[in-house]
Backbone bond lengths (Angstrom), bond angles and torsions (degrees), N, CA, C in turn:
res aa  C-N    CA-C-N  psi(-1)  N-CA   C-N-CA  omega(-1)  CA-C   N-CA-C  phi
1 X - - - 1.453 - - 1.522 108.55 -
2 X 1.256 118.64 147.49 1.565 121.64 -172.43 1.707 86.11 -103.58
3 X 1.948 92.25 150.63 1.078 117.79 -162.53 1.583 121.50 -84.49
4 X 1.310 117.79 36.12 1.799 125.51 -149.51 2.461 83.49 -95.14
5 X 1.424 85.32 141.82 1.537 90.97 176.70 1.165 91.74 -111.68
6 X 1.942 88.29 141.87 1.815 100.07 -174.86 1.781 72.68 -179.79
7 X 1.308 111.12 -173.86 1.514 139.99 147.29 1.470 120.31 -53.01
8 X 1.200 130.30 132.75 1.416 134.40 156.18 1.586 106.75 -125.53
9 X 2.100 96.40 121.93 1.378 95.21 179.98 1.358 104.41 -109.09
10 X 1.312 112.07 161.90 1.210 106.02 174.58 1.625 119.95 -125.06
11 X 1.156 135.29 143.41 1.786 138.48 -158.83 1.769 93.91 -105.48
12 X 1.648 89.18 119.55 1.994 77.43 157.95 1.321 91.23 -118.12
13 X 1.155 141.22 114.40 1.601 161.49 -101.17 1.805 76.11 -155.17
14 X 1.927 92.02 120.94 2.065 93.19 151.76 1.751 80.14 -159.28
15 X 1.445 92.64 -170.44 1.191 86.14 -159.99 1.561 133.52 -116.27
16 X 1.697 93.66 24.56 1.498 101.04 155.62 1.574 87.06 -125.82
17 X 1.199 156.68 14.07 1.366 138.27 -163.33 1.326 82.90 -156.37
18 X 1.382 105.24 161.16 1.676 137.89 155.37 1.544 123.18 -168.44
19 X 1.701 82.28 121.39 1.772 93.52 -174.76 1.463 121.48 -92.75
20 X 0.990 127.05 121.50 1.300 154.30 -173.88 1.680 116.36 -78.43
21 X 1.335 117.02 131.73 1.201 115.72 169.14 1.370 107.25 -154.97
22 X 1.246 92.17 151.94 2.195 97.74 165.96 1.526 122.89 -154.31
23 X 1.409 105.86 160.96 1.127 130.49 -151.53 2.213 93.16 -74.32
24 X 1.283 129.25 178.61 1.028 142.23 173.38 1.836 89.86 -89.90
25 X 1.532 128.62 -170.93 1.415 133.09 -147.92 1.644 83.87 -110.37
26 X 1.227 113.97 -21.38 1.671 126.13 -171.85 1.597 115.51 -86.14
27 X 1.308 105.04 -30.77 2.149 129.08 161.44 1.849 83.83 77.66
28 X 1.476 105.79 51.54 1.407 116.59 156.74 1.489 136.12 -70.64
29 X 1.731 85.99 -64.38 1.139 105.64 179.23 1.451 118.31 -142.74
30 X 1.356 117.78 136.99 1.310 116.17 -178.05 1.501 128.11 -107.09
31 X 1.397 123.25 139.43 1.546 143.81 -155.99 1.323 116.66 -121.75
32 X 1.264 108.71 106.26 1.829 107.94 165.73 1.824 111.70 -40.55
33 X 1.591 112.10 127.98 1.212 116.87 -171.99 1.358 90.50 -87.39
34 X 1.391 115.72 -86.83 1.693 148.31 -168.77 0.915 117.63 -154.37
35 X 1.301 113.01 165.34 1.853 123.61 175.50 1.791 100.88 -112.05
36 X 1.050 109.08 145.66 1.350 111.93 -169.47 1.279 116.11 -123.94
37 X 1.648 156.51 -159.40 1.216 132.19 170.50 1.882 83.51 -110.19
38 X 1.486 103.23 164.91 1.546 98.75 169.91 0.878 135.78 -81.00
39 X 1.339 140.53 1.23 1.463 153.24 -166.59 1.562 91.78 -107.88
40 X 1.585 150.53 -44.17 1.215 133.55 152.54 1.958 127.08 -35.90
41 X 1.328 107.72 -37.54 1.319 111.44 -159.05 1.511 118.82 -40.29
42 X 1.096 134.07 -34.29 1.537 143.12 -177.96 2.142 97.32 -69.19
43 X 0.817 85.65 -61.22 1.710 99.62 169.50 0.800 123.40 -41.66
44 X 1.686 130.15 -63.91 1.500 146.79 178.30 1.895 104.53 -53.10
45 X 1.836 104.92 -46.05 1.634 102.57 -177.75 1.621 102.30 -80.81
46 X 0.993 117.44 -41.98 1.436 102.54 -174.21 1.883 104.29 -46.20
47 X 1.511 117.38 -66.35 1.485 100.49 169.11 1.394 146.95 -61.22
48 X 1.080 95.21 -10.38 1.705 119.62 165.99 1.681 113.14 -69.57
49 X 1.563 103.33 -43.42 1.768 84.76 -178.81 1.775 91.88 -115.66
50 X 1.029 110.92 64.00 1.500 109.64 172.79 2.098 87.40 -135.77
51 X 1.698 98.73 -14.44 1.726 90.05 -177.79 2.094 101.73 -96.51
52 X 1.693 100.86 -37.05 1.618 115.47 -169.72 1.567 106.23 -105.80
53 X 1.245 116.52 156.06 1.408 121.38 167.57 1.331 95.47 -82.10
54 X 1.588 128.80 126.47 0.968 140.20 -176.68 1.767 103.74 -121.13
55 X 1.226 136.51 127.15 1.416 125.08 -159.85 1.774 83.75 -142.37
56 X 1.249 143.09 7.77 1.386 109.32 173.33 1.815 94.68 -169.60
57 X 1.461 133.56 169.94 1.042 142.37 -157.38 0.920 95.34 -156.52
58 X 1.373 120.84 154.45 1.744 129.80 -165.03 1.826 103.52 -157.19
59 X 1.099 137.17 71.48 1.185 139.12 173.65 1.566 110.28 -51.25
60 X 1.318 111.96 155.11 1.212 121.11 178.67 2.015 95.02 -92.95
61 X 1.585 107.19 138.67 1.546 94.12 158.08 1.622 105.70 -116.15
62 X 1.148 107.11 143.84 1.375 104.54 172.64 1.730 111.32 -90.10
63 X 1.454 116.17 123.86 1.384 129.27 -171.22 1.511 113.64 -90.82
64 X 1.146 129.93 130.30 1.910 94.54 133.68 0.852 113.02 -55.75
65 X 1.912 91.61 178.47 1.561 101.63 160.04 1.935 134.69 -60.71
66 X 1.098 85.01 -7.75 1.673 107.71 -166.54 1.928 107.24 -86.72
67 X 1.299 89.43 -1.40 1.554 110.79 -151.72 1.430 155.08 45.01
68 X 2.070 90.59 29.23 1.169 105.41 -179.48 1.413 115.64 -78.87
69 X 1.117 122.32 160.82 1.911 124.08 160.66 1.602 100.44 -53.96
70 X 1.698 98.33 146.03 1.395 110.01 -179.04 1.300 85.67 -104.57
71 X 1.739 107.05 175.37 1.386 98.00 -178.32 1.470 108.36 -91.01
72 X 0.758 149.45 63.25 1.156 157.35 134.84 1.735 115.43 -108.01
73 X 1.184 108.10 1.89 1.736 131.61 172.24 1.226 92.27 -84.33
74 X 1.466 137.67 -35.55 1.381 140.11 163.69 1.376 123.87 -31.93
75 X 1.500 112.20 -60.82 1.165 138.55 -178.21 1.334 129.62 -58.95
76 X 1.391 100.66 -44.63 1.541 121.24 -168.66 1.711 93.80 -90.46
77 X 1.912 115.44 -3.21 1.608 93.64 -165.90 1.779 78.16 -92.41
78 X 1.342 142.15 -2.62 1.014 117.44 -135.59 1.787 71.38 -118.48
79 X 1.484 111.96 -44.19 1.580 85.40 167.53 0.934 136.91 -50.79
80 X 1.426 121.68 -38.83 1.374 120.04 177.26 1.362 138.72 -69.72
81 X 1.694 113.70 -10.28 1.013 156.69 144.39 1.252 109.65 -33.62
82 X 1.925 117.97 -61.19 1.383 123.45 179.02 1.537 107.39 -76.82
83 X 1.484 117.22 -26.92 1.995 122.30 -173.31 1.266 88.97 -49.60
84 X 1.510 121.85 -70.77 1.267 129.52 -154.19 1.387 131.89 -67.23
85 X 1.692 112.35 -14.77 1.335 129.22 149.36 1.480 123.22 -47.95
86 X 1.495 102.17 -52.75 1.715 123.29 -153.60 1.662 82.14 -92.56
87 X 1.409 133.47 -42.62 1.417 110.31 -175.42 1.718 117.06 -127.11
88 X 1.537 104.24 78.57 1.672 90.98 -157.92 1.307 105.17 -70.85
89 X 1.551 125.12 -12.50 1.593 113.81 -151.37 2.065 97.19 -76.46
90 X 1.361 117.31 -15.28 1.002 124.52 -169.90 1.708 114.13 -91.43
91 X 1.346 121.89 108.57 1.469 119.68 174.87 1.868 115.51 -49.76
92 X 1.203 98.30 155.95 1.431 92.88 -164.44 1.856 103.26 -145.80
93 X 1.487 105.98 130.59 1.658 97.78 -169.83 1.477 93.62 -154.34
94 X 1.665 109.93 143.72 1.502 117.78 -164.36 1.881 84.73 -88.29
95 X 1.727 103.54 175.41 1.252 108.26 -175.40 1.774 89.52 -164.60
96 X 1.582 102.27 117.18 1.802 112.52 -175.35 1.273 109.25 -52.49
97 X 1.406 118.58 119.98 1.708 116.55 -173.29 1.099 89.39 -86.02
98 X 1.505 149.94 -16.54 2.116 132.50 -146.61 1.542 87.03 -49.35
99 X 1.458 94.52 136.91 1.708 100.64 166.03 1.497 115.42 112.11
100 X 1.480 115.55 -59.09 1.217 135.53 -168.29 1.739 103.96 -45.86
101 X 0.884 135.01 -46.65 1.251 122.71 177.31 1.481 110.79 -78.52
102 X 1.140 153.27 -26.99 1.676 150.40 147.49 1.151 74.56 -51.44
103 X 1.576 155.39 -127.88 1.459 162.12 -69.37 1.571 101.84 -79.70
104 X 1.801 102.85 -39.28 1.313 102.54 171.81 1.710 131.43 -65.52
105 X 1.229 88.86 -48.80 1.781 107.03 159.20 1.130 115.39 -27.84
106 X 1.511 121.51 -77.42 0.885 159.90 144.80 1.767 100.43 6.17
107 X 0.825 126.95 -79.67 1.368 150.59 -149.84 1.277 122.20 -100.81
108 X 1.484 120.48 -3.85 1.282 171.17 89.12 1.330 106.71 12.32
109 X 1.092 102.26 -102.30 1.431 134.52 171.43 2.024 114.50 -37.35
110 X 1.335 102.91 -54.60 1.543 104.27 170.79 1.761 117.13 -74.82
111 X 0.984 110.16 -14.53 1.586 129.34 178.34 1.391 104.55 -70.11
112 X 1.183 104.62 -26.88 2.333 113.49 -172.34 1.258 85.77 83.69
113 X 1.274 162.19 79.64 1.523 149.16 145.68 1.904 89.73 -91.74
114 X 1.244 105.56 144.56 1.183 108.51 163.63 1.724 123.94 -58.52
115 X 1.676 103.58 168.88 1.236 105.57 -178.51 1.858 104.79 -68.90
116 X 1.051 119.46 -25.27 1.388 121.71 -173.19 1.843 125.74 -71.32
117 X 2.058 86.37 -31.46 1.322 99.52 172.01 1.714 112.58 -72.55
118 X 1.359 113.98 -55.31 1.033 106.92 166.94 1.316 142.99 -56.46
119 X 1.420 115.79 -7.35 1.520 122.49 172.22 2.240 96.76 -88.65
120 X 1.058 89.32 13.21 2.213 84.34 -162.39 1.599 71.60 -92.67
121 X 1.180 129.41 127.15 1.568 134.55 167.58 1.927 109.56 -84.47
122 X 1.621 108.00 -16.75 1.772 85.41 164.37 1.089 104.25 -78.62
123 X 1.503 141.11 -14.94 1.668 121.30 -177.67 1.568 105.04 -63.42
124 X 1.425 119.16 -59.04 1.250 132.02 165.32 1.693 105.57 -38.56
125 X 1.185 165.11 -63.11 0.800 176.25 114.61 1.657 117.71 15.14
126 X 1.319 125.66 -36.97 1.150 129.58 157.38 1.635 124.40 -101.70
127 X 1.469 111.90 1.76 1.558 119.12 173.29 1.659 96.76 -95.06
128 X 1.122 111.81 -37.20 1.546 119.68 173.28 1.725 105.98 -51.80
129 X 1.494 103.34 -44.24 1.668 91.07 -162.85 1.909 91.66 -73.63
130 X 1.382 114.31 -28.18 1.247 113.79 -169.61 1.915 102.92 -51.96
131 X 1.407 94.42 -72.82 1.338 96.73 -176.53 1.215 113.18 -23.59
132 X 1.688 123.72 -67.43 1.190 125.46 -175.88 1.047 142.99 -72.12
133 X 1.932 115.50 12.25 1.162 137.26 -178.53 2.181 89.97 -113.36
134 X 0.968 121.52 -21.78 1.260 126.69 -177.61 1.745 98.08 -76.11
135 X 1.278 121.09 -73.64 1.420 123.04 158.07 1.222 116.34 -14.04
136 X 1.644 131.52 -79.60 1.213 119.26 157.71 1.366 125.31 -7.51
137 X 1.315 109.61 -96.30 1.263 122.06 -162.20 1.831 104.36 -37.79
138 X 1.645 105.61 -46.44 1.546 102.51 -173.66 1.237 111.92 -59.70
139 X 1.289 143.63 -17.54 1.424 151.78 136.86 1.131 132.95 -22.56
140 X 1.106 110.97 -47.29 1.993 141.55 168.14 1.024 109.99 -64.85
141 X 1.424 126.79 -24.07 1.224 118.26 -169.81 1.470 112.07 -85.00
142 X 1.533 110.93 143.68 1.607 103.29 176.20 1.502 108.12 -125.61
143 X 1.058 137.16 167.02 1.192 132.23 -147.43 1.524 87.94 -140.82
């Protein structure tokens, strides 16, 4: 990944929901934004990086275990297909979600969120994109 400071958001893309997360301006640390409905999403980023310098995108892919694309890896290639149309100046790289929704649960749950919060699937849905925008970044790192 090239080293330009800005925001990196990342999409956990399904297909009535998508959870949203982003990085601090420094691509430190990453923060559940919101969950949005999916038929907004092109909309929501266009005003989103018209407010933040946004310099990179991080899709969730959904894997098997085998680490193939599920078919719904289909979907998200064809969105991303359209991301990268609508925003070329911004680099763009998938990142294996398996997990991310247990991890969110997960984490949820040790946080004290109520039983009610955790049954709300956009909370789950934007801790998911977190996780998997956190992953990223630990990737980036070089030692």
């Amino acid at each position: 990944m090239e080293n330009k400071l800005g925001r990196i958001i990342a999409i956990d893309y399904g297909l009535k929901r998508v959870g949203i997360a982003v990085t601090d301006p420094l691509q430190i640390i990453a923060t559940p934004l919101t969950t949005i409905a999916a038929p907004i999403l092109f909309p929501f980023l266009k005003d989103y990086l018209q407010q933040e310098n946004v310099v990179t995108f991080v899709m969730g892919m959904p894997n098997y275990l085998n680490g193939k694309p599920s078919t719904m890896g289909k979907i998200i290639k064809q969105i991303a297909t359209q991301l990268k149309k609508a925003f070329p100046a911004q680099s763009f790289y998938y990142q294996d979600e398996r997990f991310t929704s247990k991890l969110a649960l997960q984490g949820l749950y040790q946080a004290g969120y109520s039983k009610k919060d955790r049954a709300d699937k956009s909370n789950i849905d934007k801790v998911s994109a977190a996780i998997l925008l956190q992953s990223f970044l630990n990737q980036q790192i070089v030692v």
